[in-house]
C-alpha positions, 0 to 999 in steps of 0.5 A: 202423219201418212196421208192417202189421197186417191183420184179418179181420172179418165186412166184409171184410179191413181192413188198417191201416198205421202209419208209425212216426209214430204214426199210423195209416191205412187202406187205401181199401176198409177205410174203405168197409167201416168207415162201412158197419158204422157206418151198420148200427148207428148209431141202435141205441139210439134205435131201442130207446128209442123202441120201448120208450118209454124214452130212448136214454141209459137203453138205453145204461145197459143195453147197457153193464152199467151197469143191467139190463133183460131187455126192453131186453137183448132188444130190442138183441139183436133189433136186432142180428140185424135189422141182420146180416141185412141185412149 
């Protein structure tokens, strides 16, 4: 049985469509509003790294709990808001 399943978020309404074949689809301006989120943050962890001179695969670590280290938890916040800002 079709389902619909709509989501607000801070990119607009997204609305997902699921045909009962398991498979899932998006509506045309929900895709625009996704690639657009993902430009906004893709890059994040090299961005840090190179600022911080560390590599990206040690950010990762951080942004994922996996390892701690305030300065890299605070330049990933920092870039966060550099990227909602220009949201």
């Amino acid at each position: 049985m079709p389902t619909r399943i709509s989501k607000q978020n801070g990119h607009g309404k997204v609305s997902k469509h699921n045909n009962g074949d398991g498979k899932v689809t998006l509506k045309r301006g929900a895709l625009g509003n996704l690639l657009n989120a993902h430009r906004l943050h893709h890059g994040i962890f090299a961005r840090v790294a190179q600022n911080r001179a560390v590599g990206p695969s040690y950010v990762s670590r951080v942004a994922n709990g996996k390892r701690r280290s305030p300065e890299i938890e605070q330049a990933l916040a920092q870039e966060l808001r550099r990227i909602s800002e220009r949201a």
